[in-house]
C-alpha positions in Angstrom: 124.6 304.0 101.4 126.9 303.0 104.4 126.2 299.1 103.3 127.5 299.7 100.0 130.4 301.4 101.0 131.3 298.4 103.4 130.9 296.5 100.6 133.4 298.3 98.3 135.9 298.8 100.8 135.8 294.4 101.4 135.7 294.2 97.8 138.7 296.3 97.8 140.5 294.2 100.8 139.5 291.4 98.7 141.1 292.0 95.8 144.2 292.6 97.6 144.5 289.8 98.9 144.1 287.8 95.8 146.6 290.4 94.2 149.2 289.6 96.8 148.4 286.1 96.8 149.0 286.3 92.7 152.2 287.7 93.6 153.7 284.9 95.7 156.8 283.4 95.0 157.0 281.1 98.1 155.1 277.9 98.8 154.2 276.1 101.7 154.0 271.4 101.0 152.9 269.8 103.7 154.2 265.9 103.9 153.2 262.8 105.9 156.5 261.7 107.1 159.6 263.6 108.1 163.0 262.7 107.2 165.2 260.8 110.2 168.1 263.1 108.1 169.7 264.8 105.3 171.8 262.3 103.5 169.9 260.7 100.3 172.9 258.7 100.1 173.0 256.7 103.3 170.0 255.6 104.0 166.4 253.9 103.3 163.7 257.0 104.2 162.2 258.1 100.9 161.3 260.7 102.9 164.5 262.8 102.2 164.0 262.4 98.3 160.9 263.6 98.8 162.2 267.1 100.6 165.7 266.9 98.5 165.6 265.1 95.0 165.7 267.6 92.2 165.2 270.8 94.4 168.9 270.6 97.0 171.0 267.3 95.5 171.3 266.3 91.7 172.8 263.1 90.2 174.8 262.5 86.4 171.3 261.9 85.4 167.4 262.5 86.7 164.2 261.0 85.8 161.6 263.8 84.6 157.8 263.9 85.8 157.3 260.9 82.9 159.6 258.6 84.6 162.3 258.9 81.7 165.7 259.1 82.2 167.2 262.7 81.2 170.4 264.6 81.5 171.6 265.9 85.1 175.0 267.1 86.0 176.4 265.1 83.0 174.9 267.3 79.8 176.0 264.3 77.7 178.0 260.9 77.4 178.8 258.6 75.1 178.9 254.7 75.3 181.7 252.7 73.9 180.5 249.8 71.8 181.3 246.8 74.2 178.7 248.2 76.6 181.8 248.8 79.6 182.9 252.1 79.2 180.4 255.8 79.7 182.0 259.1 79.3 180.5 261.4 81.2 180.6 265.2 79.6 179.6 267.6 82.8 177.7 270.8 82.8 179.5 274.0 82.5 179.2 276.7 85.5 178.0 274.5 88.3 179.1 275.8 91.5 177.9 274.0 95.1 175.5 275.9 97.6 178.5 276.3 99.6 180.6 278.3 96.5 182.9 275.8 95.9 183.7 274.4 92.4 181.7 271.2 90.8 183.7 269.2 89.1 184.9 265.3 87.6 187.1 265.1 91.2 183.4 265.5 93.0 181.4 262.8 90.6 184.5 260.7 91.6 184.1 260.8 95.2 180.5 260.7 95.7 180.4 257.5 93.1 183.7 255.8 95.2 181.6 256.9 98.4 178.7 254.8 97.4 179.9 252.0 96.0 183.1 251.6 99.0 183.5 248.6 101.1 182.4 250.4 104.5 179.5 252.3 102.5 176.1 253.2 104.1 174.4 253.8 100.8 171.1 251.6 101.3 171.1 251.1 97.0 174.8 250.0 97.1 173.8 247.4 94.8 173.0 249.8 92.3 177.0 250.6 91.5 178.1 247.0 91.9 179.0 247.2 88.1 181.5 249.6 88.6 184.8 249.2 87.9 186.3 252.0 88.1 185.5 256.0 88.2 188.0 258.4 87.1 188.0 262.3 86.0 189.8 262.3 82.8 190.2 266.0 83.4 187.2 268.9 85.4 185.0 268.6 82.6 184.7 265.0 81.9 184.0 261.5 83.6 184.7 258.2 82.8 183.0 254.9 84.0 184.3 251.6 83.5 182.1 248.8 84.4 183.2 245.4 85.2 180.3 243.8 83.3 178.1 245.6 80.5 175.4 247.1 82.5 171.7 248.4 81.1 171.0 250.0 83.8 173.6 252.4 84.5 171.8 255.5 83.0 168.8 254.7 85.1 170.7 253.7 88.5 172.3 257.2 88.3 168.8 258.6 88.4 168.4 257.5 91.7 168.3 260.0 94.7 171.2 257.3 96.1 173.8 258.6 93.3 173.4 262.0 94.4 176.7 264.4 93.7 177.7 265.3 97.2 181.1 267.3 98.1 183.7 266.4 100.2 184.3 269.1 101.6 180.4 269.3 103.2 180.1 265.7 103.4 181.1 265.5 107.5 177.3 268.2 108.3 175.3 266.4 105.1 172.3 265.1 107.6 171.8 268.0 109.3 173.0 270.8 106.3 173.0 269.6 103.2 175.2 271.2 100.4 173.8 270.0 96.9 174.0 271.9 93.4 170.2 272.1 92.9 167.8 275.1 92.2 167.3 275.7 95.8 169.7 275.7 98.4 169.0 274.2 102.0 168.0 277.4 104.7 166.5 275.7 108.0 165.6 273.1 109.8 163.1 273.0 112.6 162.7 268.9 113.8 159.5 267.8 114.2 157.9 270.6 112.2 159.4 272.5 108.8 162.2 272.0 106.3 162.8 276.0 104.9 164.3 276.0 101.1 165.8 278.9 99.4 166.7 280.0 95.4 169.9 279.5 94.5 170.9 282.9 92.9 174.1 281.3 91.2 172.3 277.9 90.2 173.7 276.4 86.9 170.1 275.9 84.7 166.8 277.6 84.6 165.9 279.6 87.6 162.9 278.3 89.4 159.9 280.6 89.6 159.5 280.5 93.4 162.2 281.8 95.8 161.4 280.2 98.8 159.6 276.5 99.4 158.9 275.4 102.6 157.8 271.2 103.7 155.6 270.8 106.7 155.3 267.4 108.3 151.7 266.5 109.1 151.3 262.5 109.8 147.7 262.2 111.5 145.0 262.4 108.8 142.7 264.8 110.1 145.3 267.0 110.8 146.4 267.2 107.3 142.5 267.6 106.4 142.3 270.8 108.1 145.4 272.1 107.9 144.5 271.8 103.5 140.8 272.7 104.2 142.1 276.1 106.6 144.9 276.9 103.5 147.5 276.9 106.1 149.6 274.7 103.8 149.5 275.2 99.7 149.6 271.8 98.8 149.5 268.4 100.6 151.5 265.8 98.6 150.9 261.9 99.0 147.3 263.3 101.1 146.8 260.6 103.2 143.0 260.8 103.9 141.4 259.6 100.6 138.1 259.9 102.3 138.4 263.0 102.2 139.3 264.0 98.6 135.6 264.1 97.4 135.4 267.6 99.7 138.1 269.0 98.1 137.2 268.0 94.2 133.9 270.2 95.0 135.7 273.4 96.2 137.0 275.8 93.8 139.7 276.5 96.0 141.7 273.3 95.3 142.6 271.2 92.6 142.9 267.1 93.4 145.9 265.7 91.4 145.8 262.0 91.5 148.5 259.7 90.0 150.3 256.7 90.2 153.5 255.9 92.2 156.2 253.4 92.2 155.2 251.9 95.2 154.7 248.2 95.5 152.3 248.3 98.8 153.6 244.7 100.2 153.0 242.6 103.6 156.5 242.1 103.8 157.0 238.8 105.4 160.1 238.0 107.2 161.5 234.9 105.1 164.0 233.7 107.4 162.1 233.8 110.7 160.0 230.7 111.8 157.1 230.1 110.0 157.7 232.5 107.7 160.7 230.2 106.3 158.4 227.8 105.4 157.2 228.5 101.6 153.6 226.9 102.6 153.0 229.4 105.1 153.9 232.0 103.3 151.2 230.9 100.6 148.5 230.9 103.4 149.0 234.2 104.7 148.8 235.8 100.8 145.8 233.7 100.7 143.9 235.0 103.7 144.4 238.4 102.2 141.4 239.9 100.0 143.6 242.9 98.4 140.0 244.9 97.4 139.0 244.9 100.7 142.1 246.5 101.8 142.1 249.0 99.1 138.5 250.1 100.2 138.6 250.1 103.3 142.4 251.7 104.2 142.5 253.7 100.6 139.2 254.2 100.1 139.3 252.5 96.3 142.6 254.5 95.6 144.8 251.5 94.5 145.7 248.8 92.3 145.6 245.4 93.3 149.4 243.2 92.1 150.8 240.2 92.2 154.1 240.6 92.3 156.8 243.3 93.4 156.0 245.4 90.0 154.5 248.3 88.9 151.3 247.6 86.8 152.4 250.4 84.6 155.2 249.2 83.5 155.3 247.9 80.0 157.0 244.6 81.4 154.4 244.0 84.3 153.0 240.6 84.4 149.6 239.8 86.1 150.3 237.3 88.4 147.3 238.4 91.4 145.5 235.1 90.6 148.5 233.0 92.1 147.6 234.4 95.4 143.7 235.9 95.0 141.6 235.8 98.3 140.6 232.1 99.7 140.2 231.8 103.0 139.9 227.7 103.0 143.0 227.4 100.6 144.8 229.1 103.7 143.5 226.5 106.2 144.3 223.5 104.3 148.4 225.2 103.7 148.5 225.9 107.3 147.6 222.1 108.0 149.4 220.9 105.7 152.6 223.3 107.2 151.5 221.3 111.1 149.8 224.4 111.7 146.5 223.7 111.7 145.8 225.8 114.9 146.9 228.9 113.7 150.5 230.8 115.5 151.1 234.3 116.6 153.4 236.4 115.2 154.2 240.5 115.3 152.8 242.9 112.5 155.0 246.0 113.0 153.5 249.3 111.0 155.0 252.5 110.3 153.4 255.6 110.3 152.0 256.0 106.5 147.7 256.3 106.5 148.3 252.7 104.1 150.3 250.9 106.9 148.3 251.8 109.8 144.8 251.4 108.9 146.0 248.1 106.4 147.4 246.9 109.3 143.9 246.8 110.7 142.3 245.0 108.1 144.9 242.4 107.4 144.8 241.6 111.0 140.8 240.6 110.8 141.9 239.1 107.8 144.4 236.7 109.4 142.7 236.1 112.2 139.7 234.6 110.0 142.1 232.0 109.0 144.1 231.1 112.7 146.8 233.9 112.4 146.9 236.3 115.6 149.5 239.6 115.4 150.1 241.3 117.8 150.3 244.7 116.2 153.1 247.5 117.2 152.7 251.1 115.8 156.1 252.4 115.4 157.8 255.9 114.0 159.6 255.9 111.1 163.0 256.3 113.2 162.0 252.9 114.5 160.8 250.9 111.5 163.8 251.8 110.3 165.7 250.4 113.3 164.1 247.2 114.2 162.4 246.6 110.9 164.6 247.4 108.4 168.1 247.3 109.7 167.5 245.1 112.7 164.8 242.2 111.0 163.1 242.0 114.0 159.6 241.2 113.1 156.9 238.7 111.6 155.0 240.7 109.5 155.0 244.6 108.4 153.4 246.7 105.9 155.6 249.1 103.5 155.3 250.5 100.3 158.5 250.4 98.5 158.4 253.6 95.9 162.0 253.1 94.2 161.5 252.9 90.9 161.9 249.4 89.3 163.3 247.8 92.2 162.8 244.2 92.2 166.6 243.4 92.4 165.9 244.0 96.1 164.9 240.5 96.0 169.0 239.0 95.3 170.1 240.8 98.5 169.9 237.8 101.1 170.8 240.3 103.9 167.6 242.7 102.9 165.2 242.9 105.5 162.6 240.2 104.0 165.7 238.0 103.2 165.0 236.2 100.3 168.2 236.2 98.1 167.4 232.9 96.5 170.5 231.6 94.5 168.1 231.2 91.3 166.5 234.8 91.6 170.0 236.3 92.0 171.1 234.4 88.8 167.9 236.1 87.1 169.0 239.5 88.7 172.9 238.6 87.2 171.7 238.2 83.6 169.7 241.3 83.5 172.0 243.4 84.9 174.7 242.4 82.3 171.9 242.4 79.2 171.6 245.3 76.9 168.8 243.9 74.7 165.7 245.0 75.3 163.6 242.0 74.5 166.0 239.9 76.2 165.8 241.9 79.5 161.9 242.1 79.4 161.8 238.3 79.7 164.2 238.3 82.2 162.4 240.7 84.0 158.9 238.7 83.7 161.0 235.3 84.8 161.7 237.8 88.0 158.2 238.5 88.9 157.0 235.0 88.2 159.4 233.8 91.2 159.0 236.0 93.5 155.2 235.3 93.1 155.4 231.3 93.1 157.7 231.4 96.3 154.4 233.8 97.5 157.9 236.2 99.6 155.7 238.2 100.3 151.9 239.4 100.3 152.0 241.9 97.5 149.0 244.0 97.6 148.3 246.8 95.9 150.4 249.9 93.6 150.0 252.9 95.8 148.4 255.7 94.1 149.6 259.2 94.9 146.8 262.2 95.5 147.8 265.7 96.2 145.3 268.1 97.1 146.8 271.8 96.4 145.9 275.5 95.4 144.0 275.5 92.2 146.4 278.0 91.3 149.6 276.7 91.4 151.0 274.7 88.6 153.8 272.2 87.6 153.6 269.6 90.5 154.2 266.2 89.1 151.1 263.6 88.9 152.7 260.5 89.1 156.2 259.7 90.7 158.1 257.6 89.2 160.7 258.1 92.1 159.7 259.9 95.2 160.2 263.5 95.2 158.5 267.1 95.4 160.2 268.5 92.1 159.5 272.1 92.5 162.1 273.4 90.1 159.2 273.9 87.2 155.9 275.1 89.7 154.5 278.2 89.8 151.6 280.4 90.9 149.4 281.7 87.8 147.6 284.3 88.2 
């Protein structure tokens, strides 16, 4: 008798547990990497898209969970029939986190912002079509490119043309003040980002009032932080090994997509021997892309050929102009008057992909005469030396902007390529409306990047997230980086 009344009365505690889980309206996403800071619109870390995109800052436009291009701040435009001019038509009742007023003046500023001489935006590129912005009056917007652009729509998507204020703009990386569903609560470096409703945001109020993002980088960690449901979901879960576990438990749910990340070893083109095309064909060579995928994803991955998404309707298959062949290396590096081999560095940020690729590719290029000398860095310092500073050999990155190959007609980007033929390539695509005429251009693109072998293109990162089986409405794929949680919810 006293058993079975034990029994009821954990029953009992049980089911209020579940009850009161049922009833939560916070969540808890843990993350790999941390942002250095706030701004979306001055810097390279994906990171901060992945706290801030959808949920704290909104552009004109947004790309949904499908990757298409849908209506943002602007509710509507219309496009004059020589391609130059958009009208912007803003959404009524938008109001800052802060309580001041959204209007055409703030689409004005944060556009001039990006696109200024002395701007920090790291997609400047993206408004280089710009002519001019002006607010015809609060309601309405009007861009005049210098060029026709097909593009625009989509380059306002980005997490770069994020709507900022200028009267928050001096705190932005450390307090950001956006227009989204949830408004920016706390801070804690090194450990939580805290996210709160926004009571007076303009559209649909999201389901949950309160989201908070953890920062986990080392694998096992994340694996038992998941396992121990001390975080509700773990997005980009960077221990694929360990996925099988969770797929078996009732407890979780394993959502596994695709990304727009182009997994590259980035090659520094303008640093001896990497300035010599024929090295640069050796080292793609030495590289035997499956064997990277199993043994640093653990199969999660698909092998390219060029800096492309396979997904994309315009993709071309190129992997065969660089597939794995070991000899083929040899006989570049002696033809280059390297027949013994050189040293160079292979600098690696924190992601699970970088660090234990890094490994592999290193066995790899030793095989052929390559030695690296391998430096593990924080994102803070990738960013500095790697990125801003192009001091390195070799590194490993995945760049998840969505369709970003124009990177590639930016001589002064880190890789420095820029060649006056791919920038011409980049010119007419940006200035083509026609679809069939900017799909060729497009494959002409990856074709050059491949035959000049820039860099060792790898694999398309895929994207598991191990969460709740409970909760619902986290996006699959990314087709930009972010943790949308303006449509996820707990079900009962």
């Amino acid at each position: 008798m006293k058993r079975l009344k034990l029994g009821a009365l954990a029953a009992i505690a049980i089911g209020a547990g579940v009850a009161a889980h049922a009833a939560e309206t916070g969540i808890t996403v843990a993350m790999q990497l941390e942002p250095p800071h706030l701004d979306p619109t001055s810097a390279a870390a994906g990171a901060i898209d992945s706290v801030l995109y959808a949920n704290v800052f909104e552009g004109l436009t947004r790309f949904a969970a499908d990757g298409s291009v849908v209506p943002g701040l602007a509710k509507s435009w219309d496009i004059s029939e020589d391609g130059l001019t958009y009208t912007f038509t803003l959404q009524e009742g938008v109001t800052f986190h802060d309580g001041s007023s959204f209007d055409a003046e703030d689409v004005k500023f944060s556009l001039d912002r990006a696109r200024a001489e002395d701007s920090t935006n790291a997609q400047k590129a993206l408004f280089e079509a710009i002519d001019t912005v002006e607010a015809v009056d609060p309601a309405t917007v009007r861009i005049t490119l210098g060029q026709p652009n097909g593009a625009l729509l989509f380059n306002l998507a980005w997490g770069d043309a994020v709507i900022v204020a200028p009267e928050s703009i001096e705190g932005i990386k450390s307090s950001p003040v956006g227009t989204g569903a949830f408004k920016f609560a706390n801070w804690v470096q090194g450990d939580r980002i805290e996210l709160e409703r926004n009571a007076e945001y303009w559209g649909e109020a999201p389901a949950l009032e309160t989201a908070t993002f953890r920062f986990i980088s080392d694998p096992t960690a994340a694996f038992a932080s998941v396992m121990a449901e001390d975080v509700d979901a773990f997005v980009g879960f960077p221990a694929p090994e360990n996925l099988p576990q969770f797929e078996a438990d009732p407890r979780f749910q394993v959502i596994v997509g695709s990304t727009e990340g182009e997994t590259i070893l980035a090659m520094n083109n303008k640093q001896p021997p990497f300035d010599n095309p024929l090295v640069r064909e050796a080292v793609a060579h030495a590289i035997d892309r499956q064997a990277i995928i199993d043994g640093a994803m653990f199969g999660l991955g698909t092998p390219i050929g060029t800096h492309f998404a396979p997904h994309n309707p315009d993709y071309v298959d190129l992997v065969d102009l660089s597939g794995f062949d070991p000899d083929r290396s040899r006989e570049l590096l002696e033809e280059a008057g390297l027949a013994e081999g050189f040293t160079t560095t292979l600098k690696l940020p924190p992601p699970s992909y970088a660090r234990r690729g890094g490994e592999i590719i290193a066995a790899q290029l030793r095989e052929v005469g390559i030695q690296t000398e391998i430096s593990n860095l924080e994102w803070a310092q990738w960013l500095e030396e790697v990125f801003r500073g192009k001091n390195f050999g070799l590194t490993i990155v995945s760049h998840t902007e969505p369709m970003d190959i124009g990177i590639y007609a930016r001589p002064d980007y880190y890789f420095q390529y820029g060649k006056p033929e791919f920038v011409a390539i980049m010119d007419k695509l940006n200035a083509e409306t026609d679809p069939e005429a900017r799909s060729a251009l497009l494959k002409d693109a990856q074709r050059m990047i491949a035959e000049d072998h820039v860099n060792g293109y790898l694999f398309q990162l895929a994207f598991p997230t191990v969460a709740n089986a409970r909760i619902e409405g986290l996006w699959q794929n990314q087709p930009t980086q972010a943790t949308d949680l303006t449509g996820v919810r707990w079900t009962e």
